[in-house]
C-alpha positions as CSV (number, residue, x, y, z in Angstrom):
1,X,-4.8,-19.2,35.7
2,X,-7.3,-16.5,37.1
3,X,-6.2,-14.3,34.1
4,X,-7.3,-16.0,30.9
5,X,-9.3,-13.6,28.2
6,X,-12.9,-14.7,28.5
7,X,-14.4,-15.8,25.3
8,X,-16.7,-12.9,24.9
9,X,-13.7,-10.7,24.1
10,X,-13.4,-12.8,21.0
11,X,-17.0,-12.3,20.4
12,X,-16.5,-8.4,20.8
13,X,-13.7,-8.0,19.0
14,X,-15.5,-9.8,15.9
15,X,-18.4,-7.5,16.1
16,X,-17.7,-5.3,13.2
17,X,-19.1,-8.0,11.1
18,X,-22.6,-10.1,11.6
19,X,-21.2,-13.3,11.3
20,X,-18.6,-14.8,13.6
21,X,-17.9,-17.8,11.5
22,X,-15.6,-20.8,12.2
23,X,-12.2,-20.0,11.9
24,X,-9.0,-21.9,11.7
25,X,-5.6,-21.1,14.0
26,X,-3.5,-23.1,11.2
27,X,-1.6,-19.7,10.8
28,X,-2.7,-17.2,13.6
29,X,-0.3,-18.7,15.9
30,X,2.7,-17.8,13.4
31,X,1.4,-14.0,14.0
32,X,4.0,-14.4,16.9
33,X,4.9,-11.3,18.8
34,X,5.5,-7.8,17.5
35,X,6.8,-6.9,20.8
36,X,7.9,-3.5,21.4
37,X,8.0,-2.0,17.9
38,X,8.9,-5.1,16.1
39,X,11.5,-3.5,14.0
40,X,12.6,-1.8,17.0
41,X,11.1,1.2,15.7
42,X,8.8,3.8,17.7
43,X,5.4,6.0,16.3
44,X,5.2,9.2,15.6
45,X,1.7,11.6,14.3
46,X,2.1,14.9,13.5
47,X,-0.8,16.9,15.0
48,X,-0.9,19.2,13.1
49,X,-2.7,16.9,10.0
50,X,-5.7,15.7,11.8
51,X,-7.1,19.3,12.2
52,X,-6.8,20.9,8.1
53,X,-7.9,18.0,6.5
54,X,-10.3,14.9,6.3
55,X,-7.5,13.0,4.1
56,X,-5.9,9.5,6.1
57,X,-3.1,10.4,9.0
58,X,0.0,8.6,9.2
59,X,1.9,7.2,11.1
60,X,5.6,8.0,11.3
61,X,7.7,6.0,12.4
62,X,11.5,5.2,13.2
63,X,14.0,2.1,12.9
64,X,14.6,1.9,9.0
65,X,18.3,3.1,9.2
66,X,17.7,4.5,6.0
67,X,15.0,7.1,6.5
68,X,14.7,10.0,9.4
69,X,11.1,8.4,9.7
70,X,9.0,6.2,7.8
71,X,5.4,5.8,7.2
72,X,4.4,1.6,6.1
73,X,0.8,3.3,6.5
74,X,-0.6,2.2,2.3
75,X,-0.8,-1.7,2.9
76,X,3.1,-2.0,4.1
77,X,4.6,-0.2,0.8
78,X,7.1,2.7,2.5
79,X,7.5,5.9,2.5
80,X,11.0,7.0,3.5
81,X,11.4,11.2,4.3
82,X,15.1,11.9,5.1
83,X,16.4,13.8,8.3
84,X,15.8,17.6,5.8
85,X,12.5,16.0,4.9
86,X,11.5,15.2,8.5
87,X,12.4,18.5,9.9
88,X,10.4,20.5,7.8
89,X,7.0,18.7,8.5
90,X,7.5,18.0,11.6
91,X,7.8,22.0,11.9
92,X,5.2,23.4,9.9
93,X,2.1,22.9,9.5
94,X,1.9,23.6,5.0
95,X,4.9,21.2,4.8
96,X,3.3,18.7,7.2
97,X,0.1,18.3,4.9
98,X,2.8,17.8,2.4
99,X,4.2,14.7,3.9
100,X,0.8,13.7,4.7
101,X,0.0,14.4,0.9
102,X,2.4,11.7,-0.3
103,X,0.5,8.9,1.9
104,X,-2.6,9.7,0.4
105,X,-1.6,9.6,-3.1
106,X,-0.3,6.4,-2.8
107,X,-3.0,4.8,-0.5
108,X,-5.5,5.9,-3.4
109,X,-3.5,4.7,-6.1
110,X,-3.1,1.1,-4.5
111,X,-6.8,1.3,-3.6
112,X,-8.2,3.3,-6.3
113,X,-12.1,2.1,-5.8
114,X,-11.6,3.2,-2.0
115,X,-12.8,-0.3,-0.9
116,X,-10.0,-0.6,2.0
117,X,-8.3,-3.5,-0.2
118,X,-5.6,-3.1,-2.7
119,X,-7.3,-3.3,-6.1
120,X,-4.2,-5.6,-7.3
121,X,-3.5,-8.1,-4.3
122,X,-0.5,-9.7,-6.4
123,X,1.2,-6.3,-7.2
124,X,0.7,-5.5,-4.0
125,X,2.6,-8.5,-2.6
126,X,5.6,-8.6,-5.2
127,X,5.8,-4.5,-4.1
128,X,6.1,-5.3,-0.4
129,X,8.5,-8.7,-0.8
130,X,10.6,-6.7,-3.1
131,X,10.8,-3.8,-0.9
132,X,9.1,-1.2,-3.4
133,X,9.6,2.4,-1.7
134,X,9.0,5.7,-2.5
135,X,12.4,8.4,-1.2
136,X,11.1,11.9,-0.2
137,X,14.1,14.5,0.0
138,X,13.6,17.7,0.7
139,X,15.3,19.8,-2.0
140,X,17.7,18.8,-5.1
141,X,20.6,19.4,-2.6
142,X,18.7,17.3,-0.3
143,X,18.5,14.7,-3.5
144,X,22.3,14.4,-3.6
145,X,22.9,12.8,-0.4
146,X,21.8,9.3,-1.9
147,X,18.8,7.3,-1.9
148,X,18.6,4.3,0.3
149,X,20.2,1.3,-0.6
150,X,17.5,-1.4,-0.6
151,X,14.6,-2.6,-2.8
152,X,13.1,-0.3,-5.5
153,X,13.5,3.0,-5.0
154,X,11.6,5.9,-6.5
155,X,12.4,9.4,-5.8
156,X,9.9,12.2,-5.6
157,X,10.9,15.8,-4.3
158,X,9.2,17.0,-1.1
159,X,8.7,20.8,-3.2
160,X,7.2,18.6,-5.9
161,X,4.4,17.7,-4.1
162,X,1.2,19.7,-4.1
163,X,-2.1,18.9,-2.2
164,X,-4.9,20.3,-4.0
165,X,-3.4,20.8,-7.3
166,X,-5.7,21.7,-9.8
167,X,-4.2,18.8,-11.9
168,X,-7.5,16.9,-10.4
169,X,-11.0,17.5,-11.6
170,X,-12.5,17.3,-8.6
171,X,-10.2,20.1,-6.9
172,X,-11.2,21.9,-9.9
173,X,-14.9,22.0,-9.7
174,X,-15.6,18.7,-11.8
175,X,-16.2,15.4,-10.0
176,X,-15.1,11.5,-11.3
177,X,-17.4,11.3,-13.8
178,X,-15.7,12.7,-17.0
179,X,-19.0,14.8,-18.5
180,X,-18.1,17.4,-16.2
181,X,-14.8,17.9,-17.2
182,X,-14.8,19.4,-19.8
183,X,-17.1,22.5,-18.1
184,X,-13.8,22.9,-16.2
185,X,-11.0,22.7,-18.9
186,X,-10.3,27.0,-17.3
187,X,-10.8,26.1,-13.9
188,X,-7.0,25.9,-13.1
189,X,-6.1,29.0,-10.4
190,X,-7.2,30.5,-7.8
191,X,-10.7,31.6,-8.9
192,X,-11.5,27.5,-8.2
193,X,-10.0,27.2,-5.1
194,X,-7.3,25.1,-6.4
195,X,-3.4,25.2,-6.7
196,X,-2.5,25.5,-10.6
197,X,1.2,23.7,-9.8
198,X,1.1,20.9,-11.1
199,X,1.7,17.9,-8.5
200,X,4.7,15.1,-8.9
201,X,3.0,12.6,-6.6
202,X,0.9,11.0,-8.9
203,X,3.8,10.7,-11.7
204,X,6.5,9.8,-9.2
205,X,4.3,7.3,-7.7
206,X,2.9,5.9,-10.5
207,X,6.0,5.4,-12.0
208,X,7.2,3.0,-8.9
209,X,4.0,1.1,-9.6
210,X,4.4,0.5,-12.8
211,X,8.0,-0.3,-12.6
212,X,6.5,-3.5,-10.1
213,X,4.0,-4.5,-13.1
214,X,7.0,-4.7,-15.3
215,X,8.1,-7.8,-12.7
216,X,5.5,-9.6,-14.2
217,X,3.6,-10.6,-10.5
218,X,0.5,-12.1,-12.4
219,X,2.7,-15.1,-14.0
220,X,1.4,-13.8,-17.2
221,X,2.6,-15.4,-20.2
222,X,2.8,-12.6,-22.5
223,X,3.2,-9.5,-19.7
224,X,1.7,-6.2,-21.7
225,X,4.1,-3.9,-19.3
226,X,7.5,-5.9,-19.7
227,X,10.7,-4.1,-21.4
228,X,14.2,-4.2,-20.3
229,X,16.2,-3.1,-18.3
230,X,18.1,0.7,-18.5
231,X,20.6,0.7,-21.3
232,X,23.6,2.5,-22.3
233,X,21.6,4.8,-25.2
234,X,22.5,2.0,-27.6
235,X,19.8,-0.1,-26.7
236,X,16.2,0.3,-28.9
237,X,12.6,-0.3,-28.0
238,X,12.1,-4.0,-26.9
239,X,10.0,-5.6,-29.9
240,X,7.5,-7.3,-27.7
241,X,4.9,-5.8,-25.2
242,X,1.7,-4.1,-25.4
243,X,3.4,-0.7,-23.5
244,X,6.7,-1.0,-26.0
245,X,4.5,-1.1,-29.2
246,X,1.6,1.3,-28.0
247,X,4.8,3.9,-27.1
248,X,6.7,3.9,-30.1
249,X,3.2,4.2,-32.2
250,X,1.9,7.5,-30.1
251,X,5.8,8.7,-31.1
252,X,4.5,8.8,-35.1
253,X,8.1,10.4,-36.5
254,X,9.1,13.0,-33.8
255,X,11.8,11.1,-32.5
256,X,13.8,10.8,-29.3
257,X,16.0,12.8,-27.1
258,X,18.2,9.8,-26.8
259,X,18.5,8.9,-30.2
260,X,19.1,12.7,-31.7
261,X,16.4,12.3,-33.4
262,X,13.7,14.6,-31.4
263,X,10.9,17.3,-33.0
264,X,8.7,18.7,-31.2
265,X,5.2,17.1,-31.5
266,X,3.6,20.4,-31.1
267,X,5.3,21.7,-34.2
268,X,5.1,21.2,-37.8
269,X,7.9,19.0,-37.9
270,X,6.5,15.4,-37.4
271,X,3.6,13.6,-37.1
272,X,3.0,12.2,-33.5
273,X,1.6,13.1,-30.2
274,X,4.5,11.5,-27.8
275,X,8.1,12.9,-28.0
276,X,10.8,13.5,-25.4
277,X,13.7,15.5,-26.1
278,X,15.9,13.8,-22.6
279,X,19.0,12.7,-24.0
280,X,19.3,10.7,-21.1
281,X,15.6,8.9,-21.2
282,X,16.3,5.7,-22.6
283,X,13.8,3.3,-23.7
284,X,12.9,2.2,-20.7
285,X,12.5,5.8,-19.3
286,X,10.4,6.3,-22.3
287,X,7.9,3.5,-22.2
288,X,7.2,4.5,-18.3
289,X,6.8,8.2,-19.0
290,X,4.8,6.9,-21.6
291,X,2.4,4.9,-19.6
292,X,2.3,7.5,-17.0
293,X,1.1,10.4,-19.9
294,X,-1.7,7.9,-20.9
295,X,-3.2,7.0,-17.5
296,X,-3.4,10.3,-16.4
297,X,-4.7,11.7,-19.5
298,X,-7.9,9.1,-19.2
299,X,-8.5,9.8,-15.5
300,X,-8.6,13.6,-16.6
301,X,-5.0,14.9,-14.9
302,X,-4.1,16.8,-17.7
303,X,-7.3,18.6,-19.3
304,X,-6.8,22.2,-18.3
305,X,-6.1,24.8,-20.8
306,X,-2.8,25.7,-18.4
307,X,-1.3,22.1,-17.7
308,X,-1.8,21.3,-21.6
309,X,0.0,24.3,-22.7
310,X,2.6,23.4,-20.2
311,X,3.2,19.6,-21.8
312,X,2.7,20.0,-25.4
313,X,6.4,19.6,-26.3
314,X,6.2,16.4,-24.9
315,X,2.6,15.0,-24.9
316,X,-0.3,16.8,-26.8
317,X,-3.3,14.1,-26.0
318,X,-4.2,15.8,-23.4
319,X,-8.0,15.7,-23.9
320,X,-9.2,12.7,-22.4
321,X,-12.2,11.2,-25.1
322,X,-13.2,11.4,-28.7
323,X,-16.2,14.2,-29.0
324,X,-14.4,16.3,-25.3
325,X,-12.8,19.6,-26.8
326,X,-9.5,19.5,-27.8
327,X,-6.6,21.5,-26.4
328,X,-4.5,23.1,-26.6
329,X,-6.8,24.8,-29.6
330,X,-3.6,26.2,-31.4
331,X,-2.1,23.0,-31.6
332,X,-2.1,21.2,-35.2
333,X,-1.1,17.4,-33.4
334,X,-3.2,17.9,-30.5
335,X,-6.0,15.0,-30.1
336,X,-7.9,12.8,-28.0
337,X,-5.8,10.1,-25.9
338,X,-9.0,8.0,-27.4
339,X,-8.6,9.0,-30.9
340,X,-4.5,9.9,-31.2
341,X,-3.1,7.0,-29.5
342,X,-5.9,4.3,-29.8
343,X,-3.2,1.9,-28.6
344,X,-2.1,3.6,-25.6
345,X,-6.1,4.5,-24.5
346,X,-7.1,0.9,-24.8
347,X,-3.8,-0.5,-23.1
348,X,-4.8,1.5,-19.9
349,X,-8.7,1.8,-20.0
350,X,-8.8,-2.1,-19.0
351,X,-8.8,-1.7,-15.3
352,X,-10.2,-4.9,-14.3
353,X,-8.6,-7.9,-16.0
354,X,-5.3,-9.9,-14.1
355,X,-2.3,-7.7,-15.6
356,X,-4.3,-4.4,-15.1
357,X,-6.1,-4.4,-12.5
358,X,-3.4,-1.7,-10.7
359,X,-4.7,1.2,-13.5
360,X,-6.7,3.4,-11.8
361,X,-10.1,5.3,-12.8
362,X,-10.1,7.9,-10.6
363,X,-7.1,11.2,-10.4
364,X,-5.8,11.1,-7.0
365,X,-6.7,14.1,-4.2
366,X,-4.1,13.3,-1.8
367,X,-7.6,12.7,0.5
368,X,-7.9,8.6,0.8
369,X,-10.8,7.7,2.9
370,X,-12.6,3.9,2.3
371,X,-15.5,4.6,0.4
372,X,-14.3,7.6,-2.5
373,X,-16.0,8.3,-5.1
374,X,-17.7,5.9,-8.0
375,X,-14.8,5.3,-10.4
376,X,-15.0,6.6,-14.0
377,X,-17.2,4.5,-16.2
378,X,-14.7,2.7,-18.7
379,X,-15.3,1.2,-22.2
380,X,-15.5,-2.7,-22.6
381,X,-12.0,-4.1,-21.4
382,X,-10.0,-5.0,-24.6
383,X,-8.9,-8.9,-24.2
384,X,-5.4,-9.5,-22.2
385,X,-3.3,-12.2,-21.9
386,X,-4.7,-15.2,-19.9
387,X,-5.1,-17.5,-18.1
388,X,-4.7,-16.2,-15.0
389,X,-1.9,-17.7,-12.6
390,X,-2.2,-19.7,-9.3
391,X,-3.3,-16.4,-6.7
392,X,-1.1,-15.9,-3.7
393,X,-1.4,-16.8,-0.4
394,X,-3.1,-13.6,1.8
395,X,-5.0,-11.2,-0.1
396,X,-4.7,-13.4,-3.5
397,X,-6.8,-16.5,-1.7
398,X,-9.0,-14.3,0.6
399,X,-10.9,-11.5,-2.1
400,X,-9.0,-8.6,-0.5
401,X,-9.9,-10.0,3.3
402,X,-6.7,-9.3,4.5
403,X,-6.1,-6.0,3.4
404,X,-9.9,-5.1,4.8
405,X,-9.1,-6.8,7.8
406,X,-6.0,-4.2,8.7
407,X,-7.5,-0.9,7.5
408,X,-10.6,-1.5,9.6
409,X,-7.9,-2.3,12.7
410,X,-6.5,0.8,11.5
411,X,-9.7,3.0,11.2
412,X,-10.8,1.7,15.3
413,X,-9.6,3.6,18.2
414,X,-6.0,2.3,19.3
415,X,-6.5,-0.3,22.7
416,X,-4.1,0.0,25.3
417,X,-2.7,-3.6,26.3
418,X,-1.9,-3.7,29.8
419,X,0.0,-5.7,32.2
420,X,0.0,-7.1,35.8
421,X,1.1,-4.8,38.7
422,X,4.1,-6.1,40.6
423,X,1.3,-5.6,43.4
424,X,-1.3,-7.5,41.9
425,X,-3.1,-9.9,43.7
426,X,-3.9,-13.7,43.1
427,X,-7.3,-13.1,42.6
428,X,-6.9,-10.5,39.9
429,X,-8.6,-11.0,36.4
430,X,-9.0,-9.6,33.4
431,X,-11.8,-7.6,34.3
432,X,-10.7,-6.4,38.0
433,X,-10.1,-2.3,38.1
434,X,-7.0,-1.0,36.3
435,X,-5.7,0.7,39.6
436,X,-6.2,-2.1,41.7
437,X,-4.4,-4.5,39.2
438,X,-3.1,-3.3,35.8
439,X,-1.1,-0.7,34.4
440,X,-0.1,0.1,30.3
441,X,1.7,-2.8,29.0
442,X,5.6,-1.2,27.4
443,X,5.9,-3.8,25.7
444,X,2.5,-4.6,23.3
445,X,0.9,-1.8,21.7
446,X,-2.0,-1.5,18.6
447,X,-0.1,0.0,15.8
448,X,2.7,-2.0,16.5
449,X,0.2,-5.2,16.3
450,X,-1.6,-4.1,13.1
451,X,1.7,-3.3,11.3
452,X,2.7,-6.9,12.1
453,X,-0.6,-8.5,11.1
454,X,-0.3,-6.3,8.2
455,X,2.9,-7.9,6.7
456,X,1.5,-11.7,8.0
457,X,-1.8,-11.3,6.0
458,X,0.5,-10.2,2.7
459,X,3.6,-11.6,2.6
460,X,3.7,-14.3,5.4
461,X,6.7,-16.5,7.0
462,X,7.7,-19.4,5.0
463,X,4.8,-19.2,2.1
464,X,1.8,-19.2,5.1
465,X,0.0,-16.0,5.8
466,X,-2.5,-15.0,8.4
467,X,-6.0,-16.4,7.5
468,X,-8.6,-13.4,6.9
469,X,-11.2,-15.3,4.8
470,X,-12.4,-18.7,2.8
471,X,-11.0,-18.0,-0.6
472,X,-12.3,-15.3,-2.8
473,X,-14.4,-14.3,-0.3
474,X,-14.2,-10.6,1.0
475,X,-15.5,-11.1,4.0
476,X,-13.1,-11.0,7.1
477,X,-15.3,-11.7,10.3
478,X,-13.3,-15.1,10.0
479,X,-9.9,-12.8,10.3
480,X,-11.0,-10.9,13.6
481,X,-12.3,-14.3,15.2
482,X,-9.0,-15.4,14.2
483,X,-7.3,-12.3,15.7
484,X,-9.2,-12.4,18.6
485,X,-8.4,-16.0,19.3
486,X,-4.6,-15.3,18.7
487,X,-5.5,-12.0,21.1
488,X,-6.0,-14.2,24.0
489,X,-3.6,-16.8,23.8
490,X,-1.1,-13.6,23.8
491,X,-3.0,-12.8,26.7
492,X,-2.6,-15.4,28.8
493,X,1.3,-16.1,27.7
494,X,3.0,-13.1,27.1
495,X,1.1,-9.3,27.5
496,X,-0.1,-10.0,31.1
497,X,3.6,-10.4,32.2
498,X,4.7,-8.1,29.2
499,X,7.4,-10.8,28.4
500,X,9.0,-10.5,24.9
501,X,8.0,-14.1,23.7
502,X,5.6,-16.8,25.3
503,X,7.3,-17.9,29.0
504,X,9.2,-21.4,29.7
505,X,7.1,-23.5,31.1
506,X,9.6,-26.3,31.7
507,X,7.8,-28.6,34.3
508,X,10.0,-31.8,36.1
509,X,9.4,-34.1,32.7
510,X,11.2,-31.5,31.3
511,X,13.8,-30.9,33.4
512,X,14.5,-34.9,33.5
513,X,14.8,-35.0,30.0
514,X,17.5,-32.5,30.6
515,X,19.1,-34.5,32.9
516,X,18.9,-37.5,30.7
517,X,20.7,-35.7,28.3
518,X,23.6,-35.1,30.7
519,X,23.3,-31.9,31.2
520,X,23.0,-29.5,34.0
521,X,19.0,-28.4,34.2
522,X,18.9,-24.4,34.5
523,X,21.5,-24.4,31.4
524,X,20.1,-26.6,28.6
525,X,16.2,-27.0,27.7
526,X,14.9,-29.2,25.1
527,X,13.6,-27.6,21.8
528,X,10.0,-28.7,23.3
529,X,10.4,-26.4,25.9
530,X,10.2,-23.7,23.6
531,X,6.6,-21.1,23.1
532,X,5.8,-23.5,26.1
533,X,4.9,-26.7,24.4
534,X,6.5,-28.8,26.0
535,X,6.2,-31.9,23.7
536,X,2.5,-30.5,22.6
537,X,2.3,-29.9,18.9
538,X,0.8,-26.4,17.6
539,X,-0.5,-28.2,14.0
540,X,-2.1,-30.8,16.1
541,X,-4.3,-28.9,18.1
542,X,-8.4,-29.1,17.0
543,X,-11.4,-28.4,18.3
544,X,-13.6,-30.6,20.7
545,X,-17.3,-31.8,18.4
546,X,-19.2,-30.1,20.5
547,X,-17.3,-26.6,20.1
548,X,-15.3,-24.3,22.7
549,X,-17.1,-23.5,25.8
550,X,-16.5,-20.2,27.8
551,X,-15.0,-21.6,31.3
552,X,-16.6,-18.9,33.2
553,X,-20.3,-19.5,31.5
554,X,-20.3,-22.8,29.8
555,X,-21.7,-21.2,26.8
């Protein structure tokens, strides 16, 4: 036809890496369509966000019946805001950076090195094909209504969150590296330009991450983070796992809120640096918390004279390292995460090896941009279970590709797809004047095409996922060729005539086969007939030796 996508599109659309390289359409073809909103759903950005902040935007959308809007924005893991939640950022400006706050949280704590790719590819997958999500009510009344029904659900409370708590060193004054933090143990109120709430996102969130490493994605054989399930208060700690025994050591004798058997670790009482006094925390509950108290204590979250007062009747490791000063001063338990709970500070300080890999290095600031800051130099990795299992398809073969594929689509200004006038004229092409011949397609649009490619790079149809990369390579100039070629195929099928799947091209041969069949042609069509291949085969199709030529050019 006159309007096939030239070649050079493909060559344009690849430019945001130096090489083109060969790529394969083995999967690209199973992109499919994503149509108008795939999940039927439709986009919404607040305004307000792009103006107060530098930190990521998101993109709200509708269609998950269990969420007023939802935002699939942090490599396809949701966030769900109900109708209470919705209404207040949508209407003000502070509770809008709020909402926007809770993207960014978790977009840095999947991404922690700020490289565009999830720093655990196979957490991330298990998270997505599980349905991991995080449920933002409004208020506690808010809370009552019932979380949503599906997947793994974590709550946090919309008036929990606080962007620019001075929970983080850098809001503070300090920056990632952990020799200034200790210069900025008072910096926690206004006089730093900080907020001295303290902010739920991080806890909440980490605490839906973790709860995914307990699923064991890695295959490992001995998983450090596994313990059961929640118990009835009979239950006691699990006697294998790294977490279970690191927990209960931290403990010493204080005792458990669930058990009856609590003291405060701040007191004279016991001998320990980990207590809770919850009667209904469990040991499950306990082991998470645990976890959570540790990696935030090493990444510098808790070393302000205020937020360690605040915690020591539960956790009194605030102080990051052996040789930082040691708060709260008046407190006889109070240590060093390093020196107090040596289990605990080498169980999380490993940030690199299969199994831990999700840890991060760097506190949150609810401001994710690709390229943050150096992460936190860490001691030598302690050794952890091995060997490493079989990597799944997507980001697990490609380095990260896929996931650096999609948040560069993401970061580049949103193409409008278009479609053929009613008017248009035989002659029309792809590059003839929009007036004379195209208008905005209502059918294909960007986000709506990222979001799809986003969930066929990391979880896939059927065990196949979108090819961004040879394996372990990082590189995805082999994913936008591949886009690109999948771009114009859609092209010339489907977005010109802004059809909802590829037309039927069901020539005479077809319509005899019909016919052969005994029935009536106009009412039965051969499965062939379908995505117009007419008899062709998809998994067949290669490449002539001498390569693809541009019709128009012969290059």
């Amino acid at each position: 036809g006159n309007t096939y996508m030239p070649l050079r599109w493909v060559v344009a659309l690849a430019s945001a890496s130096a090489a083109l390289g060969m790529y394969t359409s083995s999967v690209a073809i199973t992109l499919a369509r994503w149509a108008k909103n795939s999940s039927n759903s439709a986009s919404e950005v607040l305004p307000e966000r792009a103006a107060s902040t530098s930190a990521f935007t998101p993109i709200w959308k509708t269609g998950m019946s269990s969420c007023a809007r939802y935002s699939d924005d942090a490599f396809g893991v949701v966030v769900c805001l109900t109708q209470s939640s919705w209404s207040k950022c949508a209407g003000s400006t502070s509770w809008n950076q709020r909402c926007t706050h809770v993207v960014n949280v978790l977009y840095q704590l999947l991404d922690n090195d700020g490289d565009g790719a999830a720093d655990d590819p196979a957490l991330l997958s298990y998270m997505i094909r599980e349905q991991y999500m995080m449920w933002i009510p409004r208020n506690e009344n808010d809370a009552r209504s019932g979380d949503p029904e599906v997947g793994v659900v974590q709550m946090l409370g919309l008036w929990e969150t606080v962007p620019n708590s001075c929970d983080t060193p850098t809001n503070r004054g300090a920056t990632t590296d952990p020799s200034t933090w200790v210069a900025a143990i008072s910096n926690d109120g206004s006089s730093a330009g900080c907020d001295p709430s303290s902010d739920a996102s991080t806890e909440e969130i980490l605490h839906l991450i973790t709860e995914a490493a307990k699923g064991n994605p890695w295959g490992l054989q001995d998983n450090p983070w596994w313990w059961f399930g929640e118990c009835d208060g009979s239950c006691d700690f699990p006697t294998t796992g790294l977490a279970s025994a690191a927990v209960q050591a931290a403990n010493g004798n204080c005792g458990w809120g669930y058990a009856r058997t609590y003291k405060d670790p701040s007191s004279n009482a016991c001998e320990g640096w980990y207590a809770y006094d919850d009667r209904t925390c469990d040991p499950s509950c306990l082991i998470v918390e645990g976890i959570y108290w540790a990696v935030v204590a090493r990444i510098g979250g808790l070393y302000t004279d205020s937020r360690a007062r605040q915690i020591k009747n539960e956790w009194v490791l605030a102080t990051p390292r052996s040789g930082f000063t040691v708060i709260p001063s008046n407190v006889r338990n109070a240590a060093s995460l390093e020196s107090g709970a040596p289990g605990l500070w080498s169980l999380v300080s490993d940030t690199t090896s299969t199994g831990y890999a999700w840890l991060p290095d760097v506190m949150p600031d609810g401001v994710y941009t690709v390229g943050s800051p150096s992460p936190l130099p860490s001691p030598s990795p302690s050794p952890s279970p091995s060997p490493a299992p079989t990597p799944s398809p997507g980001d697990g073969n490609d380095g990260g590709a896929a996931s650096a594929l999609v948040q560069a689509l993401r970061s580049t200004t949103a193409y409008t797809f278009r479609k053929l006038q009613t008017t248009a004229q035989a002659s029309c092409n792809i590059e003839s004047p929009t007036g004379a011949c195209w208008e905005d397609s209502e059918q294909y649009f960007w986000a709506d095409m990222v979001g799809a490619l986003e969930k066929m790079a990391t979880r896939g149809v059927a065990g196949r996922t979108f090819f961004a990369s040879a394996a372990g390579s990082s590189d995805y100039a082999v994913g936008l060729a591949n886009l690109a070629a999948f771009l114009a195929q859609t092209m010339q099928e489907t977005i010109q005539y802004d059809a909802c799947d590829e037309n039927n091209w069901s020539e005479q041969s077809a319509l005899d086969m019909v016919s052969a069949k005994g029935g009536s042609p106009g009412e039965i069509y051969p499965a062939s007939a379908a995505c117009g291949q007419l008899g062709q085969s998809y998994q067949g199709y290669s490449c002539p030796a001498g390569g693809v030529l541009d019709p128009e050019t012969g290059e």
